[in-house]
C-alpha distance (Angstrom), angle and dihedral (degrees) to the residues before:
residue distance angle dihedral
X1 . . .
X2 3.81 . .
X3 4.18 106.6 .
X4 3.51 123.9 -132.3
X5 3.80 112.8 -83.9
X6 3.43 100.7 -121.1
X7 3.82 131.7 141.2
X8 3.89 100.5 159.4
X9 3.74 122.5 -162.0
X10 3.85 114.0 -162.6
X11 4.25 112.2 -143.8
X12 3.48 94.1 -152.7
X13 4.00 91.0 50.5
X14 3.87 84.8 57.8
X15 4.03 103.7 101.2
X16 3.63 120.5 -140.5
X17 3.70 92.8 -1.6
X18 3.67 96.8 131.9
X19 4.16 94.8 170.8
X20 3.53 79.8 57.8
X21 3.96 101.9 62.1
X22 3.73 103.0 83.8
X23 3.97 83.9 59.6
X24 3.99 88.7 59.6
X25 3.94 90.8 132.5
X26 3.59 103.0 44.8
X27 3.61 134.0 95.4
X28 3.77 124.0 -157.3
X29 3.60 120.8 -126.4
X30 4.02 113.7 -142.4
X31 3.42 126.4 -150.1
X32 3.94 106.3 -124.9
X33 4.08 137.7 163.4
X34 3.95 124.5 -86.2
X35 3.82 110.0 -101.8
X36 3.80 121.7 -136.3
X37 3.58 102.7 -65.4
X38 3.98 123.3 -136.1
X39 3.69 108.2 -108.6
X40 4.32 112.1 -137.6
X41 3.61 124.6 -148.1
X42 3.80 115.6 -114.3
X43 4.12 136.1 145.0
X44 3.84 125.6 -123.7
X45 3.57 121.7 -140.5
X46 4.24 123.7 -171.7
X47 4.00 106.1 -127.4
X48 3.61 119.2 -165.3
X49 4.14 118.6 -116.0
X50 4.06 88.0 -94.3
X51 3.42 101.7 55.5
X52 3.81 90.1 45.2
X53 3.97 93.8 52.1
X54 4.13 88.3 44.2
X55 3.71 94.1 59.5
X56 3.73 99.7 32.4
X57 3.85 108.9 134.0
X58 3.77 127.7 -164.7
X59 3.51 114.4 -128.4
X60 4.49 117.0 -125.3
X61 3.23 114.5 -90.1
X62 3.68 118.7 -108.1
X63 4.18 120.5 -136.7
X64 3.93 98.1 -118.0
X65 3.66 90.3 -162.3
X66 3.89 105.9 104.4
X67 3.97 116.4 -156.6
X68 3.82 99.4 -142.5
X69 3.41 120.8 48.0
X70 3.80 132.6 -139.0
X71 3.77 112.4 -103.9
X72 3.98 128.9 178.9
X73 4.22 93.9 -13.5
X74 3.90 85.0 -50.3
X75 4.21 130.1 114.7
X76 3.76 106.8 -173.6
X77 3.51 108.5 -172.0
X78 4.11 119.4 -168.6
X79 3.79 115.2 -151.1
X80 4.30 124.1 173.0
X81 3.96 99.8 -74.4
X82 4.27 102.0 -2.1
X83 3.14 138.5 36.5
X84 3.75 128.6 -162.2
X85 3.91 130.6 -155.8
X86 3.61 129.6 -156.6
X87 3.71 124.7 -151.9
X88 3.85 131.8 -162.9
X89 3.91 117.2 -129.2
X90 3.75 100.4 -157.0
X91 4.01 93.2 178.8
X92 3.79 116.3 117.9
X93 4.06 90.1 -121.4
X94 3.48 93.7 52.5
X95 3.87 111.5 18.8
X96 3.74 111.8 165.7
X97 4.45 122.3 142.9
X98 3.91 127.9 -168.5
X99 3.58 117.3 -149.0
X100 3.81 128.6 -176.5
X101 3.96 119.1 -103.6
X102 3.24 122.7 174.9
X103 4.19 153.7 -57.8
X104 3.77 126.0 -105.9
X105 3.75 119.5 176.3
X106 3.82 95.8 -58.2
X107 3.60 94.5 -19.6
X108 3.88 122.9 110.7
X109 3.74 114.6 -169.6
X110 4.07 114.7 -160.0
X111 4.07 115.5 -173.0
X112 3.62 124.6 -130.2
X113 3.78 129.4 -165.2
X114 3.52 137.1 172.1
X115 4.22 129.7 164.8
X116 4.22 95.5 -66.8
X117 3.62 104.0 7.9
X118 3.69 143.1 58.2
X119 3.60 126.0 -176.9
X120 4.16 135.2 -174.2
X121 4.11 118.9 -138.1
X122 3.77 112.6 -144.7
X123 3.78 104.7 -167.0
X124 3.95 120.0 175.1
X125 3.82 109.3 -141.0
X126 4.21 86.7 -157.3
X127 3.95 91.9 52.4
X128 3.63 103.8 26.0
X129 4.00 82.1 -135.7
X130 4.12 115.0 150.8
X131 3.18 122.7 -161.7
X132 4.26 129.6 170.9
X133 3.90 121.5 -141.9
X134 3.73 126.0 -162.6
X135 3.43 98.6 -126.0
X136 3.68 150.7 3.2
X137 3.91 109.4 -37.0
X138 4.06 113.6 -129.3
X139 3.93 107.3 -172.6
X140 3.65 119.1 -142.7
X141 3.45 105.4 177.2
X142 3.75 113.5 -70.1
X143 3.75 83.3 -10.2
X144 3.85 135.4 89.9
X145 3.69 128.8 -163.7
X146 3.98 120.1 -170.5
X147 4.08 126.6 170.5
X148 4.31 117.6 -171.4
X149 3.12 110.3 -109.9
X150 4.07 115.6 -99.6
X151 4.02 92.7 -107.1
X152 3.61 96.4 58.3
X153 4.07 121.4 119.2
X154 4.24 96.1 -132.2
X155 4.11 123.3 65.9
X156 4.22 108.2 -67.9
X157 3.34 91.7 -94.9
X158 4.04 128.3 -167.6
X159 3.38 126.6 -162.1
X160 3.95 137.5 -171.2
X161 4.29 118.8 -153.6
X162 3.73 131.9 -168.1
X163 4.02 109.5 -137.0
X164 3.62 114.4 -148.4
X165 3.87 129.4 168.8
X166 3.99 91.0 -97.5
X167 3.85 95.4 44.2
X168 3.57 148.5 -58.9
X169 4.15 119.6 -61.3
X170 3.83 114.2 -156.4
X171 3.84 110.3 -121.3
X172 3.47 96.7 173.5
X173 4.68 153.2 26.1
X174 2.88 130.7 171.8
X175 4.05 136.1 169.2
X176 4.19 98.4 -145.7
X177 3.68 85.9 -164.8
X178 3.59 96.7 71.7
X179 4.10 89.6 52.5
X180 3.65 84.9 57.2
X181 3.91 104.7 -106.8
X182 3.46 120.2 122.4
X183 3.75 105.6 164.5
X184 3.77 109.2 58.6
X185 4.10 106.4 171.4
X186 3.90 97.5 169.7
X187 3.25 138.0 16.7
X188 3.88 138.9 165.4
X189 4.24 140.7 157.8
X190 3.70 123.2 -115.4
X191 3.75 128.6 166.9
X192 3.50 102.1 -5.7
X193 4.29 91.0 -48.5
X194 3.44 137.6 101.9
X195 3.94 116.0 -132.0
X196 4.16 119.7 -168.3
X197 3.73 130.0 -176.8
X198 4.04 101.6 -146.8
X199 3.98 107.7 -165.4
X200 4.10 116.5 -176.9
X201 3.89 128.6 167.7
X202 3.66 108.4 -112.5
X203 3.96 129.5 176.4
X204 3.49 85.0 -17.9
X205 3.40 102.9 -52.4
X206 3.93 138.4 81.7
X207 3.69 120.8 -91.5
X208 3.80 114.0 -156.0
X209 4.17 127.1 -173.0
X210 3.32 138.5 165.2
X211 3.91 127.0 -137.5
X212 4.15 138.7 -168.5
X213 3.63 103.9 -154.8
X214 3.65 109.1 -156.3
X215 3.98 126.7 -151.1
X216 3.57 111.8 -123.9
């Protein structure tokens, strides 16, 4: 299981920092690297083109209007009883840059990038709970499906979480790699199974199948 990529750094814990005081309440959100990730047991089946189309499933769509805005490299985000702030690092030793995604429900969702990675911060205003995905997050009801992107330095993983009112549970990881696909271009989760449209360049030409992923 990949753990949540948290280092905090409480303000007010900061001693003799006085330009730090008025940022009492707020806890700093550092950019660190994945840690080995727990690998699930599932089975992959090959699905023709028809049944891939027939259960297709748009994901919910998320608000893209973000309630706190980004001001001088900093997102300050204000939840019931902590707030967290997250702060671009524009140096070329340490480059890593927050932008603001999205609202769903009571979810916020702040984007983080550095050179290899990218990550998405789920953060429940009602439970002040934080929690980082490895990719994009596509909602499906109580459900959320991310894949890492294709550029990223660890295995393309996927990964399937529970949302409850507390928090989000992981149901699901997965490295794709080691089931030998390498060029997921879609992907989405309907009726308890994972479907993925892997497309590769082969012999000149482009090689496209469709796969239910089922969790073991």
């Amino acid at each position: 299981m990949i753990s949540i990529l948290l280092s905090p750094i409480i303000a007010g814990n900061i001693i003799g920092s006085s330009n730090l005081l008025f940022r009492r309440n707020y806890t700093y959100i550092q950019w660190t690297t994945y840690e080995p990730y727990r690998d699930y047991p599932c089975k992959m089946e090959e699905v023709d083109s028809q049944v891939y189309c027939k259960q297709w499933r748009q994901s919910d769509i998320v608000d893209w209007r973000f309630p706190f805005a980004k001001r001088r490299g900093e997102i300050k985000v204000k939840c019931q009883n902590k707030n967290f702030i997250f702060r671009d690092d524009l140096s070329d030793s340490n480059y890593h840059e927050f932008f603001s995604w999205g609202q769903f429900k009571q979810w916020l969702i702040v984007y983080g990038q550095d050179y290899h990675q990218q990550r998405f911060y789920m953060i429940n205003l009602n439970t002040d709970s934080l929690t980082s995905l490895i990719g994009e997050p596509r909602i499906y009801g109580d459900k959320i499906l991310c894949v890492e992107g294709d550029y990223a330095d660890s295995p393309l993983l996927i990964e399937l979480w529970q949302m409850n009112s507390d928090g989000l549970n992981m149901l699901f990881c997965k490295s794709l790699r080691s089931l030998g696909l390498h060029g997921i271009q879609d992907w989405f989760y309907s009726n308890g199974h994972i479907f993925l449209k892997n497309n590769v360049f082969v012999n000149n030409q482009n090689v496209i199948t469709f796969y239910d992923l089922i969790i073991q």
